[in-house]
PDB file of N, CA, C and O in Angstrom:
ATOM      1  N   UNK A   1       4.521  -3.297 -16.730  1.00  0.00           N
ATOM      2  CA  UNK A   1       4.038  -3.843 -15.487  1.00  0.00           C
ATOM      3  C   UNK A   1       4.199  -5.368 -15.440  1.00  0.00           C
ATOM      4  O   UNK A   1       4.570  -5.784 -14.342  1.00  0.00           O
ATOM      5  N   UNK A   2       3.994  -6.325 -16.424  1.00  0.00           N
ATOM      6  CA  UNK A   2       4.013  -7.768 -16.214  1.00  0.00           C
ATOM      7  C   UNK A   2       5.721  -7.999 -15.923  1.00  0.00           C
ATOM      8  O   UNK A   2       6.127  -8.685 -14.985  1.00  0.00           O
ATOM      9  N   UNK A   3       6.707  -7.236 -16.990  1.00  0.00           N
ATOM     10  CA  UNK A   3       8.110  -7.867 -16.165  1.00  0.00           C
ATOM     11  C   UNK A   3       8.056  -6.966 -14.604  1.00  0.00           C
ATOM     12  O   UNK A   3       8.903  -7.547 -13.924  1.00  0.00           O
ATOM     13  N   UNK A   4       7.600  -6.109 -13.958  1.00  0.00           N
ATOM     14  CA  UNK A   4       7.740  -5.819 -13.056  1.00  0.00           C
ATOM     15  C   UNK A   4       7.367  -6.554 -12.254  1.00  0.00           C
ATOM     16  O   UNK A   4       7.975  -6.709 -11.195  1.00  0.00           O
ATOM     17  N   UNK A   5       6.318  -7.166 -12.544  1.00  0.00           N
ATOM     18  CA  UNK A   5       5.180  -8.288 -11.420  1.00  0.00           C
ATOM     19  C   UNK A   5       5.853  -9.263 -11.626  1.00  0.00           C
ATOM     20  O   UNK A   5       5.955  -9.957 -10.614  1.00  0.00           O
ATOM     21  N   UNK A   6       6.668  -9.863 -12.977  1.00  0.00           N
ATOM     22  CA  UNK A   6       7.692 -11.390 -12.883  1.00  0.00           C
ATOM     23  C   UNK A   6       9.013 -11.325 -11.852  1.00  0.00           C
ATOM     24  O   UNK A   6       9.636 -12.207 -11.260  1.00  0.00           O
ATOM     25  N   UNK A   7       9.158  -9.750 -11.921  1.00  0.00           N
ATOM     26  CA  UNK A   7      10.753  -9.932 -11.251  1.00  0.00           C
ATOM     27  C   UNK A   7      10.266  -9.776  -9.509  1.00  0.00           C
ATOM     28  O   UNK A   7      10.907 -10.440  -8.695  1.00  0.00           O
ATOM     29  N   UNK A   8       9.548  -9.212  -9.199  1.00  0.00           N
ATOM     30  CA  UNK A   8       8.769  -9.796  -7.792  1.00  0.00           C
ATOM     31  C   UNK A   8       8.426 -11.286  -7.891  1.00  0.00           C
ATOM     32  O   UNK A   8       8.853 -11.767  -6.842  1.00  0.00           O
ATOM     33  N   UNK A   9       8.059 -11.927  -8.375  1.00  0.00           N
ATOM     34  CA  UNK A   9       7.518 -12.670  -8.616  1.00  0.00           C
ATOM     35  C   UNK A   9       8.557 -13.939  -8.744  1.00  0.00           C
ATOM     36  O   UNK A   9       8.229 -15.122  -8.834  1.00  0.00           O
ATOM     37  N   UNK A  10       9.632 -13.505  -8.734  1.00  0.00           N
ATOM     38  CA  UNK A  10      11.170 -14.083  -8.759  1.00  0.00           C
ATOM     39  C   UNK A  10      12.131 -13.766  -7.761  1.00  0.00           C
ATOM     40  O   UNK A  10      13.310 -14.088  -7.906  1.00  0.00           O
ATOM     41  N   UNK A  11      11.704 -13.139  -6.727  1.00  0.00           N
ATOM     42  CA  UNK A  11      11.839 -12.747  -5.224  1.00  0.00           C
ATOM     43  C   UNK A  11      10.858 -13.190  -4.477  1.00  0.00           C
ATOM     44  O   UNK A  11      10.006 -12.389  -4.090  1.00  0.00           O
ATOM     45  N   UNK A  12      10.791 -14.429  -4.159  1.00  0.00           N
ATOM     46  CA  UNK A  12       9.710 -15.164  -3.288  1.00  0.00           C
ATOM     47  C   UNK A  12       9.613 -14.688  -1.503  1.00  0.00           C
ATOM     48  O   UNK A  12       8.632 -14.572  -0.769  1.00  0.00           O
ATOM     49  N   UNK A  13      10.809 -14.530  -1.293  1.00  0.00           N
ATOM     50  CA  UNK A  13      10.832 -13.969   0.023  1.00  0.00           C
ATOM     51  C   UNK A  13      10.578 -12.250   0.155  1.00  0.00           C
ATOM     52  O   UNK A  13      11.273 -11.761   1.046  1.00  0.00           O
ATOM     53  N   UNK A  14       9.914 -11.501  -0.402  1.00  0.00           N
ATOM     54  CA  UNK A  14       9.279 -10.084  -0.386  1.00  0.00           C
ATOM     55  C   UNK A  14       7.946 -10.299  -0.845  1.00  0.00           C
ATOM     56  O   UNK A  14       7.699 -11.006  -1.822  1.00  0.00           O
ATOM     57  N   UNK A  15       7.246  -9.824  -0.301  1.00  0.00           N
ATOM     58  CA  UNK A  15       5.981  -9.217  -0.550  1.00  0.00           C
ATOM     59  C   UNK A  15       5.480  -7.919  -0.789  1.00  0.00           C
ATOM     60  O   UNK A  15       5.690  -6.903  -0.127  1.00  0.00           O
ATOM     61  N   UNK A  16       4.554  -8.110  -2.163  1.00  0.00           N
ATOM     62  CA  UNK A  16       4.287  -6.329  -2.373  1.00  0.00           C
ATOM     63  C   UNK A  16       3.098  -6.301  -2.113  1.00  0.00           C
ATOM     64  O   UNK A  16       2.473  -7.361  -2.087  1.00  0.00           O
ATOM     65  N   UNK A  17       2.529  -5.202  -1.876  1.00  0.00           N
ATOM     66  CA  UNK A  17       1.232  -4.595  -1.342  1.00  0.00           C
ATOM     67  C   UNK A  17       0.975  -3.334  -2.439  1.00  0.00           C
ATOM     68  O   UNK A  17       1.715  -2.382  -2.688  1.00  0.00           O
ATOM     69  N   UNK A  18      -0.192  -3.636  -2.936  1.00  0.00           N
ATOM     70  CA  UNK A  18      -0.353  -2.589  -3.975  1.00  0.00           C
ATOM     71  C   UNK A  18      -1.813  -1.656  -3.784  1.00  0.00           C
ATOM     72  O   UNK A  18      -2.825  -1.856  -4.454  1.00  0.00           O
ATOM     73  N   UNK A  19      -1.739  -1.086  -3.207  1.00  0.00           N
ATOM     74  CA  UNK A  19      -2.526  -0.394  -2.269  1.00  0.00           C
ATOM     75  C   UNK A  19      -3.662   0.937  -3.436  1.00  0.00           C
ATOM     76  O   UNK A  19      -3.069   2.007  -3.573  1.00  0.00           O
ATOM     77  N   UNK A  20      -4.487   0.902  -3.860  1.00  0.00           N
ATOM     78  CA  UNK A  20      -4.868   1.476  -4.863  1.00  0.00           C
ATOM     79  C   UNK A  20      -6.735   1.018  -5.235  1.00  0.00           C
ATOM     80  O   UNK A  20      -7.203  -0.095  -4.994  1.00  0.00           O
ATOM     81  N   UNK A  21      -7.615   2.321  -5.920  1.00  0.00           N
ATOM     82  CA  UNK A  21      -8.377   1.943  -6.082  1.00  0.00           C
ATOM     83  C   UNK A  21      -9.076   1.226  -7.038  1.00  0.00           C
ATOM     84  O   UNK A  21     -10.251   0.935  -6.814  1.00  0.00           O
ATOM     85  N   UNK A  22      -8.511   0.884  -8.111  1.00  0.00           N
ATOM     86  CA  UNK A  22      -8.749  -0.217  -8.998  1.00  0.00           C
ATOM     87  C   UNK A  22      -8.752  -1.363  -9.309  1.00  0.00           C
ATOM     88  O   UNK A  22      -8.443  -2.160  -8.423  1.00  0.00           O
ATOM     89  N   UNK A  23      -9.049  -1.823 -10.482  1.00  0.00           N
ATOM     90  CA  UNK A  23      -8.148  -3.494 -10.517  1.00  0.00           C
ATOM     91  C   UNK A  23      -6.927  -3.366 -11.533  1.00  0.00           C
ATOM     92  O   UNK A  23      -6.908  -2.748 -12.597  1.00  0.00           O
ATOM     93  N   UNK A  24      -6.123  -3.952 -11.059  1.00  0.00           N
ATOM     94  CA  UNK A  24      -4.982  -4.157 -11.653  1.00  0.00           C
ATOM     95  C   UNK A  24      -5.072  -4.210 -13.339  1.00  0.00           C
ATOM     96  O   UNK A  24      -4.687  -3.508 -14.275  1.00  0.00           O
ATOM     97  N   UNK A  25      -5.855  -5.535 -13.146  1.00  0.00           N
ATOM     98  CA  UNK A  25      -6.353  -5.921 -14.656  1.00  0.00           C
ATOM     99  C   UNK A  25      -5.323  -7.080 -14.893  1.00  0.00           C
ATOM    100  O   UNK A  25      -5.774  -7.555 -15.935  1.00  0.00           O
ATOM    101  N   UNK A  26      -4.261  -7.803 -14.589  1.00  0.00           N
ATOM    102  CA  UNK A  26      -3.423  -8.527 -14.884  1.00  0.00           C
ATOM    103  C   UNK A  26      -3.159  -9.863 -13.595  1.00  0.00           C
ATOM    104  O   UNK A  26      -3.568  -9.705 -12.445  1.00  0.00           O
ATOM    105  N   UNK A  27      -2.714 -10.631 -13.866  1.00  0.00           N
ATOM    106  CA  UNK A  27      -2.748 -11.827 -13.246  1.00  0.00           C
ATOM    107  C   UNK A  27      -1.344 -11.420 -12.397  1.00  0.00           C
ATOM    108  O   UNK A  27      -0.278 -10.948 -12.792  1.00  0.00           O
ATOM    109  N   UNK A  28      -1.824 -11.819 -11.034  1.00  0.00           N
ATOM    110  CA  UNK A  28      -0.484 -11.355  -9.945  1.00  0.00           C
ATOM    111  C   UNK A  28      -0.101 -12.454  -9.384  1.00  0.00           C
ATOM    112  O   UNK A  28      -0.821 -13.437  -9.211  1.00  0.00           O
ATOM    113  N   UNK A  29       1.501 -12.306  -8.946  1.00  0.00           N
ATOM    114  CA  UNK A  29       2.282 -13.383  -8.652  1.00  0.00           C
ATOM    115  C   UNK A  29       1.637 -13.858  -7.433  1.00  0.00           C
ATOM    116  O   UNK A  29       0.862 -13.077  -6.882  1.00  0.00           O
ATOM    117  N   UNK A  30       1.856 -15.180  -6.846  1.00  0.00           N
ATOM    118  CA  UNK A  30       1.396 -15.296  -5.160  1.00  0.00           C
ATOM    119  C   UNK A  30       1.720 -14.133  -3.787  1.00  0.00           C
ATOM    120  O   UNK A  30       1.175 -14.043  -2.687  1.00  0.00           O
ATOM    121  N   UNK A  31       2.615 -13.500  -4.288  1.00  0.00           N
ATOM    122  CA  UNK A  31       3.720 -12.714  -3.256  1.00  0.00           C
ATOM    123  C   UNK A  31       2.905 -11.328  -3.239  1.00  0.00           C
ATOM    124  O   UNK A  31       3.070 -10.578  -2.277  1.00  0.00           O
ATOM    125  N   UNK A  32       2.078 -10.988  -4.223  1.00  0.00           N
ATOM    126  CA  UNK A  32       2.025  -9.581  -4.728  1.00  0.00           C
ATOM    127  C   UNK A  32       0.681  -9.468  -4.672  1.00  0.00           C
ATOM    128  O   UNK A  32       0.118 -10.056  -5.596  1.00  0.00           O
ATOM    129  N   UNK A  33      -0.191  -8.788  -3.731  1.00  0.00           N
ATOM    130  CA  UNK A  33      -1.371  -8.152  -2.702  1.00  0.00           C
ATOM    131  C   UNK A  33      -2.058  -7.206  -3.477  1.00  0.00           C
ATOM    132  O   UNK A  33      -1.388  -6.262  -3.896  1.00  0.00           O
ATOM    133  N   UNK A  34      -3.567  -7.267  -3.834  1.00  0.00           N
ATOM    134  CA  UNK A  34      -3.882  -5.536  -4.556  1.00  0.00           C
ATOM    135  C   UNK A  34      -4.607  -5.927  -2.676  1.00  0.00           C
ATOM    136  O   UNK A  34      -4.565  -6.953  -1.998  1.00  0.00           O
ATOM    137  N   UNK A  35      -5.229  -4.482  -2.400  1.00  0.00           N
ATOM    138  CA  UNK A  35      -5.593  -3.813  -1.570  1.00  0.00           C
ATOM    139  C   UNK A  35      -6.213  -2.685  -1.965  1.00  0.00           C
ATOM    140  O   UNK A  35      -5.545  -1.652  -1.977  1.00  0.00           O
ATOM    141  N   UNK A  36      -7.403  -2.652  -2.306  1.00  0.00           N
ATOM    142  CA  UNK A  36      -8.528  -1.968  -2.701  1.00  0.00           C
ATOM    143  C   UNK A  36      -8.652  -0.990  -1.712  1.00  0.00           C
ATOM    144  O   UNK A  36      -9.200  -1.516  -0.743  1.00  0.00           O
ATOM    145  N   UNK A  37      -8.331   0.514  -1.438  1.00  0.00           N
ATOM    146  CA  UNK A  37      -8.930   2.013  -1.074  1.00  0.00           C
ATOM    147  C   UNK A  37      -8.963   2.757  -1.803  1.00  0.00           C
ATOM    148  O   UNK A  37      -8.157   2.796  -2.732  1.00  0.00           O
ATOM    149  N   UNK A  38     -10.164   3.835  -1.588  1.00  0.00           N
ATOM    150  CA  UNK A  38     -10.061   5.207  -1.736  1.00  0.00           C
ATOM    151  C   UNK A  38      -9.302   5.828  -0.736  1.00  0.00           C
ATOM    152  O   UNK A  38      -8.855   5.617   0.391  1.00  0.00           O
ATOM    153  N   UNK A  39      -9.347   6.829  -1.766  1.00  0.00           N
ATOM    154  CA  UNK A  39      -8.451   8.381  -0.851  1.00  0.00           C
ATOM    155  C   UNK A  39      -9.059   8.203   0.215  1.00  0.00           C
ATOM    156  O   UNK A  39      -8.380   8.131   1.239  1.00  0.00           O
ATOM    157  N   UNK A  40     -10.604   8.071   0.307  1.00  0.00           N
ATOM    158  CA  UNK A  40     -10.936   8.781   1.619  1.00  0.00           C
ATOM    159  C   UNK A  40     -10.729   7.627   2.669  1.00  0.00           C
ATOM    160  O   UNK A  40     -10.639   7.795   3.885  1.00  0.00           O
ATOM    161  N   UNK A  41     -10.657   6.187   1.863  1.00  0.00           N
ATOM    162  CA  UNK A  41     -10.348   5.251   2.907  1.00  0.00           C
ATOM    163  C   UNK A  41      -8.584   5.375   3.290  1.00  0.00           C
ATOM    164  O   UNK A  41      -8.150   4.613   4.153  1.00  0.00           O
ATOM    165  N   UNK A  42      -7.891   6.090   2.792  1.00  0.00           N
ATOM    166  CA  UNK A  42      -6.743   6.180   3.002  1.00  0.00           C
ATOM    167  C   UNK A  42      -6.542   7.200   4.063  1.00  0.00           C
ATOM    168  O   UNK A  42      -5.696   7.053   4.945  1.00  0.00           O
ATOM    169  N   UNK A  43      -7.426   8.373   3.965  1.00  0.00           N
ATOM    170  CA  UNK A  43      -7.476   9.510   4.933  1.00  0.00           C
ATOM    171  C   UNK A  43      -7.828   9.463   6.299  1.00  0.00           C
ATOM    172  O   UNK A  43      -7.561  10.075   7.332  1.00  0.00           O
ATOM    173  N   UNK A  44      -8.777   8.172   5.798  1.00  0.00           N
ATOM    174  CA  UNK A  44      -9.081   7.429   7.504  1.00  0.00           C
ATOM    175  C   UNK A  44      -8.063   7.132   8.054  1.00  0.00           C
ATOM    176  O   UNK A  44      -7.646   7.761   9.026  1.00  0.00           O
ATOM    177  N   UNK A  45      -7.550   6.266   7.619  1.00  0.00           N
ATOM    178  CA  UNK A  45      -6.288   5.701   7.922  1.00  0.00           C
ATOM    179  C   UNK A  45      -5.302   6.525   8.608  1.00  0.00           C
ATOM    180  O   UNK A  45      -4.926   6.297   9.757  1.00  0.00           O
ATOM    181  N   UNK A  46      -4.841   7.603   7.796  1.00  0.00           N
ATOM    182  CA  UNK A  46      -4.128   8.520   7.990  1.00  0.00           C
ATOM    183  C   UNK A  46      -4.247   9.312   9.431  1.00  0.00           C
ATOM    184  O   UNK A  46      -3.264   9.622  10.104  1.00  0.00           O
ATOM    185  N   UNK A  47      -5.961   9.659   9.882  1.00  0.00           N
ATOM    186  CA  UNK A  47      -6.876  10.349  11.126  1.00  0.00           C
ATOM    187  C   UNK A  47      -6.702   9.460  11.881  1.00  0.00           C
ATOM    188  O   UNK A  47      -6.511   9.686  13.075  1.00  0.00           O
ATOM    189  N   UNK A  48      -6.722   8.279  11.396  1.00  0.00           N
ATOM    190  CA  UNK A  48      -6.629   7.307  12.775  1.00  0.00           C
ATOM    191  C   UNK A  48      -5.524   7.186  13.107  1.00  0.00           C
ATOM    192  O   UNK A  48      -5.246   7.670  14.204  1.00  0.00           O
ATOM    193  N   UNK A  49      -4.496   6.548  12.379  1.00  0.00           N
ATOM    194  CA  UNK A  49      -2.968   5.969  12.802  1.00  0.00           C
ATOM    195  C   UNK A  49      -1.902   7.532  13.226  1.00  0.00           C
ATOM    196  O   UNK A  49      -1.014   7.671  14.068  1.00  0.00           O
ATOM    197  N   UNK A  50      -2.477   8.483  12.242  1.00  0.00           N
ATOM    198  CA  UNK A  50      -1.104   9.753  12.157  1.00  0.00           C
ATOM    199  C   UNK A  50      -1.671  11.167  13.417  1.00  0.00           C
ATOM    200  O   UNK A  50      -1.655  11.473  14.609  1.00  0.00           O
ATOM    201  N   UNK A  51      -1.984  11.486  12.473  1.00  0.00           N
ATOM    202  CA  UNK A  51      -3.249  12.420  13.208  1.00  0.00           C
ATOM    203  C   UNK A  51      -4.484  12.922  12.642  1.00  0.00           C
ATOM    204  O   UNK A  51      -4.726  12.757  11.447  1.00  0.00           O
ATOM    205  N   UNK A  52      -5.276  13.519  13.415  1.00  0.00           N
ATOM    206  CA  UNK A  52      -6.882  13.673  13.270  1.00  0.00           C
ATOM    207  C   UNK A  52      -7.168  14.836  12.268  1.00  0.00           C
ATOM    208  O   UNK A  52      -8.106  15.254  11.588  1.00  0.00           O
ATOM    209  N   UNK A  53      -5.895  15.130  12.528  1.00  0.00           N
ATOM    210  CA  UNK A  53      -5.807  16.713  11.484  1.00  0.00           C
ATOM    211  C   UNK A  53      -5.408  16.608  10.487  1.00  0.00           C
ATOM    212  O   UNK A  53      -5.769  17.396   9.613  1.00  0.00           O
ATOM    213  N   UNK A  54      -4.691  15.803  10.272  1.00  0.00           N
ATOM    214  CA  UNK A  54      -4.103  15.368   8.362  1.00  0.00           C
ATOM    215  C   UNK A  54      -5.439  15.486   7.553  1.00  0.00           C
ATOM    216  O   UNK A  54      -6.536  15.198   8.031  1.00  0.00           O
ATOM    217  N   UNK A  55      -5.266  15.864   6.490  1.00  0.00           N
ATOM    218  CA  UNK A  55      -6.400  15.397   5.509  1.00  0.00           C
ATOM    219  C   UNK A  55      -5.635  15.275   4.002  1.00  0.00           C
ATOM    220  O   UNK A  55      -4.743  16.010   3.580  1.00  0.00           O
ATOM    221  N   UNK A  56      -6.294  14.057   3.286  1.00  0.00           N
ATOM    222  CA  UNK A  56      -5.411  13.977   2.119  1.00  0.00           C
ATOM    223  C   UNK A  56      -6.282  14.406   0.894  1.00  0.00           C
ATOM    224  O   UNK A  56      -7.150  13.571   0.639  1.00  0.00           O
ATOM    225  N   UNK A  57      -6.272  15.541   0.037  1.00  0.00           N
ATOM    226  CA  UNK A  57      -7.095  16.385  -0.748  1.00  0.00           C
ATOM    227  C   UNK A  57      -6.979  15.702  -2.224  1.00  0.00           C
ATOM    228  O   UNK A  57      -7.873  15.565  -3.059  1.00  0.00           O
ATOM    229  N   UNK A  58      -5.520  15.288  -2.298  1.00  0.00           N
ATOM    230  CA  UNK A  58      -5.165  15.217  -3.766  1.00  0.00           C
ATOM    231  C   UNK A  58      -3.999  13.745  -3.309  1.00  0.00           C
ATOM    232  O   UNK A  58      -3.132  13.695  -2.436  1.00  0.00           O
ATOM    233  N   UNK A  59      -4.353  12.915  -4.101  1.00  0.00           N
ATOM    234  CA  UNK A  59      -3.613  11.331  -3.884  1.00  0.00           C
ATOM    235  C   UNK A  59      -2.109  11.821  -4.174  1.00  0.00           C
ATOM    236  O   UNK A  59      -1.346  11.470  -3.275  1.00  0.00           O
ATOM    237  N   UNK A  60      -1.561  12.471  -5.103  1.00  0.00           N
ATOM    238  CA  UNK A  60      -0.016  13.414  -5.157  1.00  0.00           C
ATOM    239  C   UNK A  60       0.290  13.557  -3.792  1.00  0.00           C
ATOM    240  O   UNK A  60       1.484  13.812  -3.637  1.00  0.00           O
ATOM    241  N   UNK A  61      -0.302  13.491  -2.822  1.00  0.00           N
ATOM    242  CA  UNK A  61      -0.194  14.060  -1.432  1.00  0.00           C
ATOM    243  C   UNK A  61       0.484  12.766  -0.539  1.00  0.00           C
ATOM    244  O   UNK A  61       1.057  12.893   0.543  1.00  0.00           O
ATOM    245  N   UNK A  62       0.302  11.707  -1.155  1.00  0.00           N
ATOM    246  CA  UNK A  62       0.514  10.050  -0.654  1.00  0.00           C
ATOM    247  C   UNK A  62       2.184   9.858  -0.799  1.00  0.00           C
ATOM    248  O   UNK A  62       2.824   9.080  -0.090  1.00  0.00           O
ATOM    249  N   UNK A  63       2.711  10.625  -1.744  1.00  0.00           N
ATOM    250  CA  UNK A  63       4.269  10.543  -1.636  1.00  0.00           C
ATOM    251  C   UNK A  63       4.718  11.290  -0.555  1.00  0.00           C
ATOM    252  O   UNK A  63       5.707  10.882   0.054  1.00  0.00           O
ATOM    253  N   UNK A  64       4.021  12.577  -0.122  1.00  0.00           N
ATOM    254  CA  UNK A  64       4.296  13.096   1.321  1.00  0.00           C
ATOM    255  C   UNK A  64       4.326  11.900   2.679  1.00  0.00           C
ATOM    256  O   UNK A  64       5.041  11.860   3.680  1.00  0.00           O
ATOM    257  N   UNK A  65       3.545  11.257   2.342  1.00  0.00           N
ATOM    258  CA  UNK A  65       3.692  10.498   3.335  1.00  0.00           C
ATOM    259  C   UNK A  65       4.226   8.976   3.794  1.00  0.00           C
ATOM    260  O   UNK A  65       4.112   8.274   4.800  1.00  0.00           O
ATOM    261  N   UNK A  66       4.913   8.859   2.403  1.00  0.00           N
ATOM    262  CA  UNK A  66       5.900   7.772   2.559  1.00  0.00           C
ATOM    263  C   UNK A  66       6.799   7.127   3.772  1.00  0.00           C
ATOM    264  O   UNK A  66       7.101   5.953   3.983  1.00  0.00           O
ATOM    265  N   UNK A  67       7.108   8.303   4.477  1.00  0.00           N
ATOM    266  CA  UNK A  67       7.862   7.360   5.171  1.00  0.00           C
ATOM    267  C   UNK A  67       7.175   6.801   7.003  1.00  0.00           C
ATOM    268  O   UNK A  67       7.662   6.443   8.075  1.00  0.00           O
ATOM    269  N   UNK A  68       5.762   7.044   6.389  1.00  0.00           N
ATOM    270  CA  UNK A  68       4.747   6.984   7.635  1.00  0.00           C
ATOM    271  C   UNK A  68       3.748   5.583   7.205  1.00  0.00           C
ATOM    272  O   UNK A  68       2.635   5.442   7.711  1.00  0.00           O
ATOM    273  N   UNK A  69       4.284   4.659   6.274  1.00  0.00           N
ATOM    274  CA  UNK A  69       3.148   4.091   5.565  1.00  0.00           C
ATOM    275  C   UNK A  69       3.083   2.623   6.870  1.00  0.00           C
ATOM    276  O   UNK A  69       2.194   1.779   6.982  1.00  0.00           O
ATOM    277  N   UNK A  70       4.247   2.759   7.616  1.00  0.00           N
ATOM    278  CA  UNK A  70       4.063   1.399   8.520  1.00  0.00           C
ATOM    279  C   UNK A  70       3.116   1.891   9.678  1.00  0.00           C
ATOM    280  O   UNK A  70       2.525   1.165  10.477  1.00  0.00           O
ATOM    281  N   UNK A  71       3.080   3.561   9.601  1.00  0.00           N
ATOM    282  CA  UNK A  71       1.923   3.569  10.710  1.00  0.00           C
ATOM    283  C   UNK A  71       1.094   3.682   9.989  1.00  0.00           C
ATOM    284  O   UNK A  71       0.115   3.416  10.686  1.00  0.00           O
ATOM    285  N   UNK A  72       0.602   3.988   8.639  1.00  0.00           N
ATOM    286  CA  UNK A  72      -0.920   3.793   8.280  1.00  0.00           C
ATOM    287  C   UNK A  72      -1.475   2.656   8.043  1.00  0.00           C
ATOM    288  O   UNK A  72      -2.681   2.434   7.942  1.00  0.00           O
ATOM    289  N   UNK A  73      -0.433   1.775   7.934  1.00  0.00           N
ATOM    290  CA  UNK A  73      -1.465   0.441   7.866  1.00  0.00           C
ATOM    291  C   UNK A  73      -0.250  -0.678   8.523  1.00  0.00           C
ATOM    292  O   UNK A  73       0.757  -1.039   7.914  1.00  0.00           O
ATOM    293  N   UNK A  74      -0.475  -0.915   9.307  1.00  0.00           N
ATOM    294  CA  UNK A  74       0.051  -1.390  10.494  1.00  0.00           C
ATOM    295  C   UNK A  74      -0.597  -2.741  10.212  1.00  0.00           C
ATOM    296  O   UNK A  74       0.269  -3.608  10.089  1.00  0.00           O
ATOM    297  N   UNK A  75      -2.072  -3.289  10.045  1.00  0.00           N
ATOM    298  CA  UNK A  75      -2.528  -4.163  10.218  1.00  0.00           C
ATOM    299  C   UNK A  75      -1.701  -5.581   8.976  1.00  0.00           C
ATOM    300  O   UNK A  75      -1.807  -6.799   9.124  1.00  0.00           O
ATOM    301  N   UNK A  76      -0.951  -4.850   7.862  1.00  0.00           N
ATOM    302  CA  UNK A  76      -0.530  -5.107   6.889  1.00  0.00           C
ATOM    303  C   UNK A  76       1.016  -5.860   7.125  1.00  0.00           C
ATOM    304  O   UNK A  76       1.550  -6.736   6.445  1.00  0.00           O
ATOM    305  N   UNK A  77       1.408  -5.302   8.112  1.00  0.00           N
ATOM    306  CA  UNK A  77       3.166  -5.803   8.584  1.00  0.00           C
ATOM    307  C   UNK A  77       3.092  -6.034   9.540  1.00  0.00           C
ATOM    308  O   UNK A  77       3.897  -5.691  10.406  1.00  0.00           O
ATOM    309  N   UNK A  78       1.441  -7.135   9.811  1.00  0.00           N
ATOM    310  CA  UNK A  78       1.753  -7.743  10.701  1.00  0.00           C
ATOM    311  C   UNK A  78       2.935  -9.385  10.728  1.00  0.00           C
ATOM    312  O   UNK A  78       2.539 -10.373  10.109  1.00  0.00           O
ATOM    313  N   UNK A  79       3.669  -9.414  11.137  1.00  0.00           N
ATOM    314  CA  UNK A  79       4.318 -10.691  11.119  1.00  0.00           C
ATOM    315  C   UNK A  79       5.416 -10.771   9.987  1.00  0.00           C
ATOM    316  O   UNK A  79       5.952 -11.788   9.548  1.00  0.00           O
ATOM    317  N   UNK A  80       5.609  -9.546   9.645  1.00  0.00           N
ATOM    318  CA  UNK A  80       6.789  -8.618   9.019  1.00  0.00           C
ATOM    319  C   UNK A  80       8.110  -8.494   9.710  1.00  0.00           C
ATOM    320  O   UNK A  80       7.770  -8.184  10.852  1.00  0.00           O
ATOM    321  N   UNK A  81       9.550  -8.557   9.692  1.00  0.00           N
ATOM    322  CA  UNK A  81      10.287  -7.664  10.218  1.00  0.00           C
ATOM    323  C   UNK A  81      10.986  -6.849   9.817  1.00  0.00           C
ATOM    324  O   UNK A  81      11.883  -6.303  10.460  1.00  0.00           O
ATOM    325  N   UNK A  82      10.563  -6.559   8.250  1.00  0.00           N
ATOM    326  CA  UNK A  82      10.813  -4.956   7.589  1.00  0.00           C
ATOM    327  C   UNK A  82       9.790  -4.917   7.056  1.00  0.00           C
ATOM    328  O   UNK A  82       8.973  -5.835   6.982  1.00  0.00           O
ATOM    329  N   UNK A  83       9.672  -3.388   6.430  1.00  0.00           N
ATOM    330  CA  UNK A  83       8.626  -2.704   5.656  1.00  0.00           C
ATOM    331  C   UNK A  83       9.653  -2.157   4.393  1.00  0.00           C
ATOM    332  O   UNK A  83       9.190  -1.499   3.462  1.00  0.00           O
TER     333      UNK A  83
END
Protein backbone atom coordinates (compact mmCIF):
# COMPACT_ATOMS: atom_id res chain seq x y z
CA UNK A 1 0.00 0.00 0.00
CA UNK A 2 2.68 2.87 0.74
CA UNK A 3 4.30 2.41 -2.99
CA UNK A 4 0.73 2.44 -4.13
CA UNK A 5 -0.13 5.73 -2.19
CA UNK A 6 3.63 7.16 -3.55
CA UNK A 7 2.83 6.41 -7.15
CA UNK A 8 -0.58 8.44 -6.74
CA UNK A 9 1.11 10.55 -4.96
CA UNK A 10 3.42 11.14 -8.08
CA UNK A 11 0.34 11.85 -10.25
CA UNK A 12 -0.61 15.20 -8.83
CA UNK A 13 -3.27 15.84 -11.30
CA UNK A 14 -5.70 12.61 -10.15
CA UNK A 15 -7.35 12.26 -7.18
CA UNK A 16 -8.24 9.11 -5.22
CA UNK A 17 -11.15 8.65 -3.05
CA UNK A 18 -10.92 5.79 -0.76
CA UNK A 19 -14.24 5.19 0.29
CA UNK A 20 -14.26 2.56 3.26
CA UNK A 21 -14.99 2.00 6.89
CA UNK A 22 -11.79 2.27 8.63
CA UNK A 23 -8.64 4.09 9.05
CA UNK A 24 -6.20 3.59 6.70
CA UNK A 25 -3.55 3.62 9.34
CA UNK A 26 -0.81 5.25 7.05
CA UNK A 27 0.05 8.78 6.14
CA UNK A 28 -1.76 9.86 2.70
CA UNK A 29 -0.53 11.85 -0.11
CA UNK A 30 -2.41 15.45 -0.50
CA UNK A 31 -4.32 14.01 -3.66
CA UNK A 32 -5.61 10.85 -1.86
CA UNK A 33 -9.22 11.23 0.25
CA UNK A 34 -10.26 8.41 3.00
CA UNK A 35 -14.09 8.83 3.17
CA UNK A 36 -15.41 7.10 6.09
CA UNK A 37 -18.95 4.73 5.37
CA UNK A 38 -20.65 1.88 6.32
CA UNK A 39 -22.41 -0.50 4.16
CA UNK A 40 -25.43 0.84 5.38
CA UNK A 41 -24.22 4.39 4.71
CA UNK A 42 -23.38 3.17 1.29
CA UNK A 43 -26.92 1.55 0.82
CA UNK A 44 -28.31 4.89 1.48
CA UNK A 45 -26.58 6.16 -1.04
CA UNK A 46 -27.33 3.55 -3.34
CA UNK A 47 -31.73 4.11 -2.30
CA UNK A 48 -31.19 7.49 -2.86
CA UNK A 49 -29.04 8.11 -6.05
CA UNK A 50 -29.90 4.36 -7.90
CA UNK A 51 -32.98 3.01 -6.66
CA UNK A 52 -35.13 2.51 -3.51
CA UNK A 53 -35.05 -1.13 -4.11
CA UNK A 54 -31.34 -1.93 -4.26
CA UNK A 55 -30.15 -3.18 -1.02
CA UNK A 56 -26.47 -3.97 -0.41
CA UNK A 57 -26.33 -7.28 2.01
CA UNK A 58 -22.70 -8.21 1.59
CA UNK A 59 -19.88 -5.26 0.65
CA UNK A 60 -18.67 -8.18 -2.33
CA UNK A 61 -21.85 -6.68 -3.74
CA UNK A 62 -19.95 -3.03 -4.26
CA UNK A 63 -18.03 -4.49 -7.33
CA UNK A 64 -21.60 -5.02 -8.82
CA UNK A 65 -21.90 -1.69 -8.80
CA UNK A 66 -18.97 -0.15 -10.20
CA UNK A 67 -19.91 1.32 -12.99
CA UNK A 68 -22.75 3.40 -11.10
CA UNK A 69 -20.26 4.91 -8.50
CA UNK A 70 -20.62 8.61 -10.23
CA UNK A 71 -24.26 8.29 -9.40
CA UNK A 72 -23.70 7.19 -5.86
CA UNK A 73 -21.78 9.82 -4.84
CA UNK A 74 -22.12 12.55 -7.07
CA UNK A 75 -21.41 15.06 -4.31
CA UNK A 76 -17.65 13.77 -4.69
CA UNK A 77 -17.08 14.75 -8.66
CA UNK A 78 -18.14 17.70 -8.01
CA UNK A 79 -15.83 20.01 -10.19
CA UNK A 80 -14.44 16.81 -11.82
CA UNK A 81 -14.48 16.18 -15.59
CA UNK A 82 -13.81 12.44 -15.30
CA UNK A 83 -14.47 9.83 -12.78
Amino acid sequence: MPLFLRSVELNPGIDLFLIHRGDIGLALPKNVFQIRMSLSDIENCVRKNISDSLSLTHAYKLCDLKPFYAMLFPDLLKGYDFW
